[in-house]
C-alpha positions in Angstrom: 149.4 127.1 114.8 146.3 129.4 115.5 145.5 132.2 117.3 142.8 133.0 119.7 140.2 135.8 118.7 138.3 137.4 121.9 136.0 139.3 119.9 133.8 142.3 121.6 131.1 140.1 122.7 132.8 137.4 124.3 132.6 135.1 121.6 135.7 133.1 120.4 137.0 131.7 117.4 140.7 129.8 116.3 142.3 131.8 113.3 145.3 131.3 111.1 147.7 134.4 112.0 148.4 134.7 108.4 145.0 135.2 107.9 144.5 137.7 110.7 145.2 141.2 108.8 142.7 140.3 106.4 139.7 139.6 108.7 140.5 143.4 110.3 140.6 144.7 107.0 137.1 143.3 105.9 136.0 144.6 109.5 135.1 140.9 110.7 137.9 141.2 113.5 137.7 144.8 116.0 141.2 146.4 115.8 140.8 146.5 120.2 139.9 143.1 119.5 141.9 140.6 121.8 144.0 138.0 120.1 146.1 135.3 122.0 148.9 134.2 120.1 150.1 130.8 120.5 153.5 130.9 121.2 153.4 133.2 124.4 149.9 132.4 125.3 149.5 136.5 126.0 146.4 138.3 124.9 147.1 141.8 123.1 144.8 143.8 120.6 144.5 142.7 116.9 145.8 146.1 115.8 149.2 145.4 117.4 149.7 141.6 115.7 150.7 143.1 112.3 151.8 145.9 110.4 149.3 147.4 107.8 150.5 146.2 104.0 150.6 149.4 102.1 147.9 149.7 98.9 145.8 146.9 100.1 142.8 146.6 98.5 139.9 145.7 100.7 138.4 142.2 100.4 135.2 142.7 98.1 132.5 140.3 100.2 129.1 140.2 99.5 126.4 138.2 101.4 124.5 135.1 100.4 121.3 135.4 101.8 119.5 136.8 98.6 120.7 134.1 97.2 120.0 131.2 99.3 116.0 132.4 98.9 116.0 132.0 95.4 117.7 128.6 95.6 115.0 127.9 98.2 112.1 128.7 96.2 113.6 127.0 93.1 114.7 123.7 95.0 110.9 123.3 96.6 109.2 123.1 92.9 112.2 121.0 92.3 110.8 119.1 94.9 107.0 119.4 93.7 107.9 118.5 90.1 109.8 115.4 91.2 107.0 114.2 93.5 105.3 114.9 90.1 107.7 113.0 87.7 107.3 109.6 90.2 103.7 109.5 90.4 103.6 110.2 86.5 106.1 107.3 85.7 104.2 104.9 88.4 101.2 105.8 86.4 102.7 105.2 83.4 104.2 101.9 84.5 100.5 100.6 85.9 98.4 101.3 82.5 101.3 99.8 80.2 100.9 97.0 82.4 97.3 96.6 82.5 97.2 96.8 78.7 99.6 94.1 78.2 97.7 92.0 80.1 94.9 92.9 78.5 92.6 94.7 81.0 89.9 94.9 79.0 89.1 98.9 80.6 92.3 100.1 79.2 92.8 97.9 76.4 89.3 98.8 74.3 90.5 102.3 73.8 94.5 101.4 74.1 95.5 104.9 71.4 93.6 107.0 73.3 95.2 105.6 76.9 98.5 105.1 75.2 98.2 109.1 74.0 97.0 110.2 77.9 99.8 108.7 79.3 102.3 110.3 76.7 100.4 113.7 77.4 101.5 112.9 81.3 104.9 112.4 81.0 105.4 115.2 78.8 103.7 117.5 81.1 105.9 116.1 83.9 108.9 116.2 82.2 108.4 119.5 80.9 108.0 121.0 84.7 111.1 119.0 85.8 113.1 120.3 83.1 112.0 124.3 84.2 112.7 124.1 87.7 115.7 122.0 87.2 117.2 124.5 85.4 116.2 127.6 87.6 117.7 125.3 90.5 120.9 125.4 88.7 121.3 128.6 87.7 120.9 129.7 91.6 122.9 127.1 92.8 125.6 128.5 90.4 125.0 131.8 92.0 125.1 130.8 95.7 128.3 129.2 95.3 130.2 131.3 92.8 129.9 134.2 95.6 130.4 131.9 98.6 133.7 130.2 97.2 134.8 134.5 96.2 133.8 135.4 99.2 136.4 132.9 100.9 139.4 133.5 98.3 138.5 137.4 99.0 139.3 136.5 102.9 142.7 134.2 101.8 140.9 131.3 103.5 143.9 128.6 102.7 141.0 125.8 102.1 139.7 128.1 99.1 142.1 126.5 96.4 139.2 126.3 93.6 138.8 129.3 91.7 135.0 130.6 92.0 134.4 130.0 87.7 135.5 126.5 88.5 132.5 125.4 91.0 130.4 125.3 88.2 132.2 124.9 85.0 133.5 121.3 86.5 129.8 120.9 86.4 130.2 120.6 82.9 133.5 118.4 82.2 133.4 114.7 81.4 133.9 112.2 84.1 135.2 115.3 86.1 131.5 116.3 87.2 131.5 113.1 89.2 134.0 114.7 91.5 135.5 117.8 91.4 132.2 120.0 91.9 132.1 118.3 95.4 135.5 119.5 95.8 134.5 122.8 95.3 131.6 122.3 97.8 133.4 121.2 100.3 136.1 123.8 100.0 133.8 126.8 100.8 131.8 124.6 103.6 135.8 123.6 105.3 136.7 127.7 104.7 133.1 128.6 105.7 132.8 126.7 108.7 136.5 127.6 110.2 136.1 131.0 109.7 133.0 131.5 111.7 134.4 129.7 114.7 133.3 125.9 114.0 136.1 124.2 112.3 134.8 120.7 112.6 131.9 120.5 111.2 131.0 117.1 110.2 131.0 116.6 106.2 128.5 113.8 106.8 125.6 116.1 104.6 127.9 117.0 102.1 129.4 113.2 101.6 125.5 111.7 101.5 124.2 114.6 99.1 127.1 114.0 96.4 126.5 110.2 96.8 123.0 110.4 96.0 123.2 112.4 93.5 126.0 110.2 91.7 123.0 107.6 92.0 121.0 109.7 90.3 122.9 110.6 87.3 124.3 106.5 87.0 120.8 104.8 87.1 119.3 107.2 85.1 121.8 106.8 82.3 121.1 102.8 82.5 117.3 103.4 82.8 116.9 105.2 79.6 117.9 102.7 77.8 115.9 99.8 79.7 113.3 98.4 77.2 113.7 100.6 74.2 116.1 101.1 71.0 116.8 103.2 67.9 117.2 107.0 67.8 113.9 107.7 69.7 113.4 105.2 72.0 111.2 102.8 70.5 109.4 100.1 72.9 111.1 97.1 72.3 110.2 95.1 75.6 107.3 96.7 77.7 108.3 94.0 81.2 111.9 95.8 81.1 110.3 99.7 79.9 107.9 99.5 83.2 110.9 98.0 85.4 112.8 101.3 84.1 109.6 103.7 84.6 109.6 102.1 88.3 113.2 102.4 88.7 112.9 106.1 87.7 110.2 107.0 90.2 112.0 105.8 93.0 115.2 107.7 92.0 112.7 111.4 91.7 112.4 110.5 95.2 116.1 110.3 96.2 116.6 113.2 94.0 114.1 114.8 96.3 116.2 113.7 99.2 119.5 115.1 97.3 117.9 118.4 96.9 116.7 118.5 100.6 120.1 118.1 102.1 121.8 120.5 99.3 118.9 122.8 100.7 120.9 122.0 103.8 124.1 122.8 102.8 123.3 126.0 101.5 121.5 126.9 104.6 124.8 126.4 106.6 127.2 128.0 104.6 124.9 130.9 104.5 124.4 130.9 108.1 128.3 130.7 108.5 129.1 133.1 106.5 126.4 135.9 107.8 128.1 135.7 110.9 131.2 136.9 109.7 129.1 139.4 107.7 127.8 140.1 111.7 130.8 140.8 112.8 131.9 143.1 110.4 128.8 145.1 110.6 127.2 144.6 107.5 123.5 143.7 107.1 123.5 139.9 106.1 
């Protein structure tokens, strides 16, 4: 069962007793804060719920904040080069199109339209390929110290280890699901900690589905139309149906990378108010 912290302000939030000691060593719980425990229902200071271990070393927590900019910045030309990517594939679909049917605007000079439209794509998939990667590396960063900063804190929902996050990122059939496990670990520890317990995992459960999407239809798409080592044009109906089908997922990948923008926000907003409360400048 949990306890009830009264902390200085007035404020209130459900604890694990276990995890009491812990919070007043990393400073988020006052020592003359009140704590009602729940099998007498009395209120007493924290200081006098449990003796000191001896040789303790103090939790080692670090705030997000930093880090939720740079994911910011890198998920918005995330955003821009995705809104980029569609437009370039539409494009691309429209003038393949046009020169199989033989629009006579497009298909007197079809090398040098065929050649623009290559130059396109390139360029497009050049500037996704940047700012996807700079997304990843500060999403790796953001939640490598979020997940330590709940194992630091013995938060029992923290079961992941922090290299794990993102190395399942990298693992064969287990990148479909276990780096949403991680996720949702630091957002259940996050959230409970901070005094909001039930938080709705709604976000998280639409953000991993559409990403899933993402990676599945692209896989099939990439092969729509085209064969041999470098993707020769086989069938141009089914290679524009794939460049169509590829502009409409950038845009759910812009949706995906709105709500993880989301995410991120919350668990750094829960965890600065532990930071709050222990007096250090989140």
């Amino acid at each position: 069962m949990s306890c009830i912290v009264t902390y200085s302000d007035g404020t209130t939030a459900s604890v694990d007793p276990s995890e009491l000691r812990r919070l007043m060593d990393a400073g988020i719980v006052s020592p003359t804060d009140q704590v009602t425990l729940p099998d007498t229902g009395r209120a007493i200071p924290a200081q006098e719920t449990a003796a000191k271990p001896k040789d303790e070393a103090r939790p080692d927590l670090r705030t997000l904040s930093a880090r939720r900019v740079r994911f910011k910045y890198a998920a918005i030309a995330f955003i821009a080069a995705n809104l980029f990517m569609a437009f370039s594939n539409l494009h691309g679909a429209q003038v393949i199109d046009k020169l199989v049917d033989g629009d006579e605007d497009y298909y007197r000079y079809p090398e040098e339209v065929a050649n623009f439209v290559d130059l396109h794509q390139s360029t497009a998939g050049i500037v996704y390929l940047i700012t996807l990667t700079l997304c990843a590396v500060f999403y790796s960063m953001f939640f490598f110290r979020a997940m330590r900063n709940m194992r630091q804190l013995k938060a029992q929902e923290a079961e992941m280890h922090p290299g794990w996050v993102i190395g399942w990122n990298f693992i064969p059939i287990a990148f479909l699901f276990k780096p949403f496990s991680g996720v949702r670990q630091i957002w259940q520890a996050s959230q409970r900690l901070s005094g909001h317990p039930h938080k709705e995992l709604s976000l998280l459960r639409w953000w991993w589905a559409g990403w899933i999407i993402v990676i599945i239809v692209g896989r099939i798409t990439s092969r729509i139309g085209v064969s041999g080592v470098f993707g020769e044009v086989t069938n141009y109906e089914l290679y524009t149906l794939g460049l169509k089908i590829d502009a409409a997922m950038s845009i759910l990948l812009v949706a995906t990378t709105i709500m993880l923008m989301k995410i991120i926000k919350r668990v750094n907003t829960a965890q600065s108010q532990l930071f709050a409360l222990s007096g250090k400048d989140s």
